[in-house]
C-alpha positions in Angstrom: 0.0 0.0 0.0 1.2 3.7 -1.1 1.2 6.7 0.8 -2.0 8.0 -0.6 -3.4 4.9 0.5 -3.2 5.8 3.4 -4.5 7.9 6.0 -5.7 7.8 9.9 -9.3 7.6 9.3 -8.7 3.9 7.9 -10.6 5.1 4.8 -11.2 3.8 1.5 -8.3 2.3 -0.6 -9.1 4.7 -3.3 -8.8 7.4 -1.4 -7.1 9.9 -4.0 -10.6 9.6 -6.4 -12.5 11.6 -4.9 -10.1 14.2 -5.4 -11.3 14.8 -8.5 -15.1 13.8 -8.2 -15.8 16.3 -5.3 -13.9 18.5 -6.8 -16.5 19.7 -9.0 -19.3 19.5 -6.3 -17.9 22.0 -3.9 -15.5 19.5 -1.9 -12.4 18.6 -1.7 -10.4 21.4 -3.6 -7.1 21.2 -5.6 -4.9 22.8 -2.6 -6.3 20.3 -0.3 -4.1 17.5 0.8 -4.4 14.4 1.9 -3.8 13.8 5.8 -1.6 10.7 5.7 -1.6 7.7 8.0 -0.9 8.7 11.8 -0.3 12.7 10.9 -1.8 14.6 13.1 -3.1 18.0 11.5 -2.2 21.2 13.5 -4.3 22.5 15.8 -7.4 24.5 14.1 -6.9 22.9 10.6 -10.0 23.0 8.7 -10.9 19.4 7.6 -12.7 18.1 5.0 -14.1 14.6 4.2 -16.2 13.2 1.5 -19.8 12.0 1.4 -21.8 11.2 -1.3 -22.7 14.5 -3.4 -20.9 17.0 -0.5 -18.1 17.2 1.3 -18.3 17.3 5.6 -16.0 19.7 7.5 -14.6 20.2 10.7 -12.4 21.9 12.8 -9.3 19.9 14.3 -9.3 21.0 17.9 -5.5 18.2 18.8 -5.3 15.1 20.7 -6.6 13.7 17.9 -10.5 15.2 18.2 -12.4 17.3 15.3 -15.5 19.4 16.7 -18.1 19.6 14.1 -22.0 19.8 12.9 -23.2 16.4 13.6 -25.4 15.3 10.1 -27.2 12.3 9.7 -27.6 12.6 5.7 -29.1 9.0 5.7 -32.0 9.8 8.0 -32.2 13.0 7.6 -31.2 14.3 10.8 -29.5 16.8 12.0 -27.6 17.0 15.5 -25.4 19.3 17.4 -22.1 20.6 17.3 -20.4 18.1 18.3 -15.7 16.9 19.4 -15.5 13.3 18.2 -12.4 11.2 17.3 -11.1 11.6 13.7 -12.4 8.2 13.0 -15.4 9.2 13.9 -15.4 12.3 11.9 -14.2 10.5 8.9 -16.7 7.1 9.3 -13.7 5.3 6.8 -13.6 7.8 4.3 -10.4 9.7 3.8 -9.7 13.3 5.2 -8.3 16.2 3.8 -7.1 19.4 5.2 -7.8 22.4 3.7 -5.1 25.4 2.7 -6.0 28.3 4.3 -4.2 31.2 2.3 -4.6 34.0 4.9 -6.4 32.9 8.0 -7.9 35.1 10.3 -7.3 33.6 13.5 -3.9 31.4 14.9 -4.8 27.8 15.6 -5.6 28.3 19.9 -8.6 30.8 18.3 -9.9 28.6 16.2 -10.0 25.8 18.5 -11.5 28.3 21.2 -14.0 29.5 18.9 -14.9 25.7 18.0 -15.4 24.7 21.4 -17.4 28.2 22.1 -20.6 26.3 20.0 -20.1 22.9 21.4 -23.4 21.8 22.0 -25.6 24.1 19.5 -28.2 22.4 17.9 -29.2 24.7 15.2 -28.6 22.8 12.3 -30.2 23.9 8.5 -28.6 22.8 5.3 -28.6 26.1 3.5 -28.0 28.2 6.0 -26.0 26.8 9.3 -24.4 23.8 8.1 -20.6 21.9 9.2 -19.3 24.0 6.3 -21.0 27.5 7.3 -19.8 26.1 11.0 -15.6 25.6 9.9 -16.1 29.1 8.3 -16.9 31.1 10.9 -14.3 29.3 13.3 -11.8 30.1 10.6 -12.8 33.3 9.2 -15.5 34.9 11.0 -17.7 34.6 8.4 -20.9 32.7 7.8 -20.6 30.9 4.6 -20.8 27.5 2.7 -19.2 27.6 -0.5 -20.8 24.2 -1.5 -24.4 25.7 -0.8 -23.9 28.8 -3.2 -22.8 26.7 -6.0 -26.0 24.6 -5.6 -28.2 28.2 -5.2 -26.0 29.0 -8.6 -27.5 25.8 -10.6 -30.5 27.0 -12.0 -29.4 30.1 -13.2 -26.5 28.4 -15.1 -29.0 25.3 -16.2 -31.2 28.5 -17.4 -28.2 29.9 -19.3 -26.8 27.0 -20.9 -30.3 25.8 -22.5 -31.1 29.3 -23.8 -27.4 29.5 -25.1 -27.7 25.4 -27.2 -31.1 26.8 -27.8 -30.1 30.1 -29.9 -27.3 28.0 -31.9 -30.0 25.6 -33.0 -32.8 28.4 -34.0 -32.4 30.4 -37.2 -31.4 34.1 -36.8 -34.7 35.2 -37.6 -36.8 33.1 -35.4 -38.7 36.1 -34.0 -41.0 34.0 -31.4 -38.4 32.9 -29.4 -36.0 35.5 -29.6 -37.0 37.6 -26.8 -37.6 35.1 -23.9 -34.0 33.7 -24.9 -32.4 37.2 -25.3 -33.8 37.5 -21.5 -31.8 34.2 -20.7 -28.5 34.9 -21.9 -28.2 38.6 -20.5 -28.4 36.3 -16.6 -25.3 36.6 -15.1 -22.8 34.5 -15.7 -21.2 32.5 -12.8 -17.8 33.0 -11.6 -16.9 29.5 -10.4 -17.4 27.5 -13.7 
């Protein structure tokens, strides 16, 4: 077994996949890398692991413990801010800690401000999640990057079919020409 095989959670073999899948669904990111086998992160890292369709994060608070927004995706539960084990965190999928290029706060803050919410129970997908959670520890800043790109989708969906649309219509077409001339002046979005 490789290097990138490896990694504490006791994750999947194929760790270095998702990589690229998530990567276009708001998780794991280029400049993230993979925490290898018996690392331990330093203290306030902002972690990241996969799930199916999103990505879970979390705030590495040392002694080998990650406080984050407990989410039951299966059951559709939601549960409280929460220090568990990296294991635990990672239920055997791989983690990843994520670059910070200019953090706001040293590690001791963002392990303080962490702990400040254990126990919070104010869970909602679009608007409080684990990744609005590791943002504000980080950053002070309330925001899920993986949430705007999914607010993002139907405006782009909108913009793409009006654009195939247009190339397939004659230039003349005068009866659909003003519903898609509405289309393509939406915005366009920055992160595709």
């Amino acid at each position: 077994m490789n290097r990138a095989d490896e990694h504490q959670s006791g994750g999947p073999q194929n760790a270095r996949k998702f990589k690229h899948h998530h990567q276009h669904f708001g998780g794991v990111c280029r400049s993230d890398r993979l925490l290898a086998a018996n690392e331990e992160p330093l203290l306030g890292s902002h972690l990241v692991t996969p799930r199916r369709g999103f990505a879970h994060h979390g705030i590495y608070v040392g002694r080998g413990n990650v406080v984050h927004y407990r989410s039951v995706v299966r059951h559709f539960c939601r549960g409280p801010v929460e220090e568990v084990s990296l294991a635990g965190f990672a239920q055997q999928r791989a983690i990843w800690v994520r670059s910070q290029s200019a953090p706001r706060f040293d590690g001791t803050e963002v392990t303080r401000r962490a702990r400040s919410r254990l126990g919070e129970d104010r869970y909602r997908l679009l608007s409080n999640n684990c990744e609005h959670f590791a943002q504000w520890c980080l950053r002070d800043e309330h925001r899920s990057y993986q949430v705007e790109r999914l607010l993002t989708l139907p405006r782009r969906l909108a913009r793409l079919c009006a654009d195939a649309i247009v190339r397939l219509l004659p230039e003349d077409n005068r009866a659909l020409g003003r519903p898609l001339r509405v289309l393509r002046t939406l915005p366009r979005d920055r992160s595709t």
